[in-house]
matplotlib code that plots the C-alpha trace (Angstrom):
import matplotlib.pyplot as plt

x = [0.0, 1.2, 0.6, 2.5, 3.0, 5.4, 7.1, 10.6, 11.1, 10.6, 8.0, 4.7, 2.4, -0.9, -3.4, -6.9, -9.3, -11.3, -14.5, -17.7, -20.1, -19.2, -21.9, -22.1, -18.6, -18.2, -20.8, -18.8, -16.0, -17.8, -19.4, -16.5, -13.6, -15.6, -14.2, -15.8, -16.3, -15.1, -15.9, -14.8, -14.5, -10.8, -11.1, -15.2, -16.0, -14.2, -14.8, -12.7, -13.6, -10.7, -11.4, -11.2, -11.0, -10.9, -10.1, -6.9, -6.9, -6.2, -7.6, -8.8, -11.9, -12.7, -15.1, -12.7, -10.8, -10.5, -10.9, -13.5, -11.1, -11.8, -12.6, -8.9, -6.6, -3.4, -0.4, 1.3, 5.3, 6.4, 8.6, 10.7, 10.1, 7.3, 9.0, 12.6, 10.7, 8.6, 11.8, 13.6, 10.5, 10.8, 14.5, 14.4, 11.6, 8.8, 5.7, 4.8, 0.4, -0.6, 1.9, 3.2, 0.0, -0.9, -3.6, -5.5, -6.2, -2.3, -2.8, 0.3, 1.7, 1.4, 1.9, 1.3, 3.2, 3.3, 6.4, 8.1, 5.6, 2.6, 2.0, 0.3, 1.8, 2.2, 4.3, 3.1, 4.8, 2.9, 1.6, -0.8, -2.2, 1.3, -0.6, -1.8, -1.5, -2.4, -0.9, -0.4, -3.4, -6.3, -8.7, -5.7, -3.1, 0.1, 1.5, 1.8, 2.7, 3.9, 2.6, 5.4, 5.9, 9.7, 10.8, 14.5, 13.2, 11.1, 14.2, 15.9, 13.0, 12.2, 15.7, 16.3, 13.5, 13.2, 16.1, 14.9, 17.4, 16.1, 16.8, 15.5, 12.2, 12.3, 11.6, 10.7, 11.4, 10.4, 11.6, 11.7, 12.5, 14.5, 15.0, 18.8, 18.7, 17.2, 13.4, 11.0, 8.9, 7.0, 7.7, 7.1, 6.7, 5.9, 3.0, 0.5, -1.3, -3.7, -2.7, -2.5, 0.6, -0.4, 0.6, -2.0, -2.9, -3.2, -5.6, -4.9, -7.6, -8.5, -9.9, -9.2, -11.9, -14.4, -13.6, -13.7, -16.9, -18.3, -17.0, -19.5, -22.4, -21.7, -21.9, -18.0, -16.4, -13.6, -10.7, -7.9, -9.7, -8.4, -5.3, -1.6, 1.6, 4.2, 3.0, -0.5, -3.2, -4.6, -7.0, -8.1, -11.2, -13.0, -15.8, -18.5, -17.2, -14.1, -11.8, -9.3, -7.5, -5.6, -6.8, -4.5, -4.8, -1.0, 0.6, -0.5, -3.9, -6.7, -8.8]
y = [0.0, 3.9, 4.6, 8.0, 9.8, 12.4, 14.0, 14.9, 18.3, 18.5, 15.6, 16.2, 16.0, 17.2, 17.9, 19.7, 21.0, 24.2, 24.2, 26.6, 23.9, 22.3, 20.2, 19.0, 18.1, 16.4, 13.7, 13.6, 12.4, 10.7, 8.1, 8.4, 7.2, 6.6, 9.6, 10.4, 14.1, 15.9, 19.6, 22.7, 25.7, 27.1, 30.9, 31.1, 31.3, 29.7, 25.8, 23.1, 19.9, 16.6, 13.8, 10.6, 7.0, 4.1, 6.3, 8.3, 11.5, 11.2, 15.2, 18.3, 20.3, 24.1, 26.8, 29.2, 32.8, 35.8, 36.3, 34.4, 30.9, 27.7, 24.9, 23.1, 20.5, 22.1, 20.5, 21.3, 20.0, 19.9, 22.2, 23.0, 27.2, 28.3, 31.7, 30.8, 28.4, 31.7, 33.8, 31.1, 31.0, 34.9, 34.8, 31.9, 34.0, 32.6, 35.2, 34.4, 34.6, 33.6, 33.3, 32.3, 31.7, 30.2, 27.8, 28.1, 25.5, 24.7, 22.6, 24.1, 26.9, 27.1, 29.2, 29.9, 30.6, 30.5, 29.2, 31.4, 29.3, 30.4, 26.8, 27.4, 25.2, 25.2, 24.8, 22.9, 23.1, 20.2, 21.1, 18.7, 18.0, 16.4, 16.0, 12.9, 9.6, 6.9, 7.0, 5.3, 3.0, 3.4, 6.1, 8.3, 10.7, 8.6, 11.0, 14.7, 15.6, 19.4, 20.3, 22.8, 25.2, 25.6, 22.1, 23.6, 26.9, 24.4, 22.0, 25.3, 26.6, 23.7, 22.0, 25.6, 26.3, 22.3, 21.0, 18.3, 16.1, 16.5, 12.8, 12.3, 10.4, 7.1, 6.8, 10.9, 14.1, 14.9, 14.8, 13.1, 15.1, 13.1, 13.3, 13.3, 9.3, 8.5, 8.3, 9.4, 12.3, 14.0, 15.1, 17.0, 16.8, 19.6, 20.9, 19.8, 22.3, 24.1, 22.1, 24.4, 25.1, 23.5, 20.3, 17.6, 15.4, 11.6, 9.3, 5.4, 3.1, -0.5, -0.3, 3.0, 1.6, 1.3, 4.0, 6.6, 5.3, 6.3, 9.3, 9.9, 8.4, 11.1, 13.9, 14.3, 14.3, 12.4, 15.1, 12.2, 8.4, 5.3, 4.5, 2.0, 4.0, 2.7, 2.5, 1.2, 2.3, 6.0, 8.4, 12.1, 13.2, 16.0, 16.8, 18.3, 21.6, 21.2, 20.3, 18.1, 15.4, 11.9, 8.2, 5.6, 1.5, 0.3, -2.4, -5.0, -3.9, -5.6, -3.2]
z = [0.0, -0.8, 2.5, 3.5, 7.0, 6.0, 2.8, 2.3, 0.9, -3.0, -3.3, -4.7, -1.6, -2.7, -4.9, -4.4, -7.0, -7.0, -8.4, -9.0, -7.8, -4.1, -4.0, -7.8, -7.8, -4.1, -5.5, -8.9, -7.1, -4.1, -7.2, -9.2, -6.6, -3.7, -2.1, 1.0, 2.0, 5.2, 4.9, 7.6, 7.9, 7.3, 8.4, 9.6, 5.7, 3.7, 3.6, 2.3, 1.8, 2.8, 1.0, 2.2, 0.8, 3.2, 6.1, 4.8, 3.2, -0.4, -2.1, -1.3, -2.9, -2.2, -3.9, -5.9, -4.2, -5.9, -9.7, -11.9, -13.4, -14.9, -12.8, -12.2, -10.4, -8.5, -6.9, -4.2, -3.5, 0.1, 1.4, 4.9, 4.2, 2.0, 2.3, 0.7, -1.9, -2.8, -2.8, -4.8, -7.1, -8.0, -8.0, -10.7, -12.8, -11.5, -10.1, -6.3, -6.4, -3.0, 0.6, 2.5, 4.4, 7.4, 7.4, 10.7, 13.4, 12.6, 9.5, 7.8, 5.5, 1.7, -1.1, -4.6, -8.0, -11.5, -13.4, -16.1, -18.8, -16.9, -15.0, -11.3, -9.0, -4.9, -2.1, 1.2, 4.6, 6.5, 10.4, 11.4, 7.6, 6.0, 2.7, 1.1, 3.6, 0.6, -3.1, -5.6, -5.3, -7.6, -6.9, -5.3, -7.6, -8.9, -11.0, -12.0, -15.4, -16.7, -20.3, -21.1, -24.0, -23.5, -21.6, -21.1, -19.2, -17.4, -16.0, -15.3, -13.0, -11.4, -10.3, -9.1, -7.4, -5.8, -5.8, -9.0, -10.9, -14.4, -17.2, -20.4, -20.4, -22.4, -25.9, -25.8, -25.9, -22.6, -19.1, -15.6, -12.3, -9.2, -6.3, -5.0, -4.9, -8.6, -7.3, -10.1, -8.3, -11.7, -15.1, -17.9, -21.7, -24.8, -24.5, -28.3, -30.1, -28.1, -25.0, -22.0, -19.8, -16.6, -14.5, -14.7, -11.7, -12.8, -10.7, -10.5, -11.3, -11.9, -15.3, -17.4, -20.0, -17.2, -15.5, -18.7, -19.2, -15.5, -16.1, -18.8, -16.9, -14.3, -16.8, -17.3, -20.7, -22.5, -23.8, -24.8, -25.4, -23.4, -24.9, -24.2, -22.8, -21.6, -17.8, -19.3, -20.3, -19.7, -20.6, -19.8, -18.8, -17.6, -14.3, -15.3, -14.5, -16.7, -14.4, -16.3, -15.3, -16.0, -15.3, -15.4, -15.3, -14.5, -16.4, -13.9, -13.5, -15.8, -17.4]

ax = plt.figure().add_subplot(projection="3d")
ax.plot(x, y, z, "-o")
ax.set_aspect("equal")
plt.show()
């Protein structure tokens, strides 16, 4: 089992998605993943939702801050100092959005940037909320993937900013950040025509075939078919309020 109690600094930790309609998308995901919702209050208005499968905390869901925006999937990578990740996000080009902020009741500090492309992307310094406590099993994230317009600026930002070891990915023209001991963390690849600059959150599941198709039953909508890579087989879909993201059936999974 992924099962996780704590992240070293530089590993993806999180992901939450922020949506128009609370309720609409809570029983999207509820039916979708089983996800079970556990909403409160963060400052006496705002409320964000943990959500839970089989007892750990796998994703987060809020209603949206500040200026109108597409529904959309974030990430956050842990950190030991929001505050020098944010100064070494603006020294290496990047624009600091939001932080570094205290969330109350102690559940840790995070901020938000954009990378010199445009991608959004955050920082999490865990207090009692260390991020995601299952992985890698289906129905919570396994990967996060950058869709870049210019992959070197990308590697420069990122291994600056984090700390990544950047390799070649295999059998593409795109690219694999490491840790300092070879561990695959994320990665990155061109970004198509019309694809937008953003990191995509990829979901593990049993069956992608099965599960693309649920997605369709619950409104949602296909953007890339089921199709083989070389992990399996994966597909991206949509919520019904647009917010993308991957699903993917490993290689030992039967679909």
């Amino acid at each position: 089992m992924g099962t996780r109690d704590a992240y070293e600094a530089g590993t993806p930790c999180w992901v939450d998605v922020a949506v128009d309609d609370v309720g609409g998308a809570t029983s999207f995901y509820r039916q979708l993943f089983g996800w079970e919702p556990e909403a409160s209050e963060v400052d006496g208005v705002t409320i964000y939702t943990n959500l839970r499968l089989d007892g750990s905390l796998v994703a987060g869901l809020s209603g949206k801050m500040g200026q109108p925006m597409p529904d959309a999937w974030s990430l956050y990578v842990a950190t030991d100092d929001v505050a020098a990740t944010l100064a070494a996000v603006t020294g290496a080009g990047g624009q600091v959005m939001v932080g570094p902020e205290d969330v109350p009741g102690g559940a840790g500090t995070f901020g938000v940037f954009a990378d010199p492309n445009g991608a959004i992307c955050g920082a999490w310094r865990a207090g009692n909320h260390h991020g995601a406590g299952l992985v890698n099993e289906p129905g919570t994230f396994v990967w996060n993937e950058l869709a870049s317009p210019d992959i070197d600026r990308s590697v420069a930002f990122y291994t600056s900013v984090f700390g990544w070891e950047a390799t070649p990915s295999d059998g593409g023209d795109g690219t694999i950040f490491r840790d300092g001991t070879g561990r695959e963390l994320c990665g990155a690849h061109p970004a198509g025509p019309g694809e937008p600059t953003f990191w995509s959150i990829w979901f593990a599941v049993e069956g992608c075939d099965s599960t693309v198709a649920r997605v369709g039953e619950l409104g949602g909508q296909v953007l890339m078919a089921p199709t083989d890579m070389s992990f399996g087989r994966g597909a991206v879909v949509a919520a019904p309020g647009g917010a993308a993201f991957g699903v993917a059936a490993m290689v030992d999974a039967d679909d």
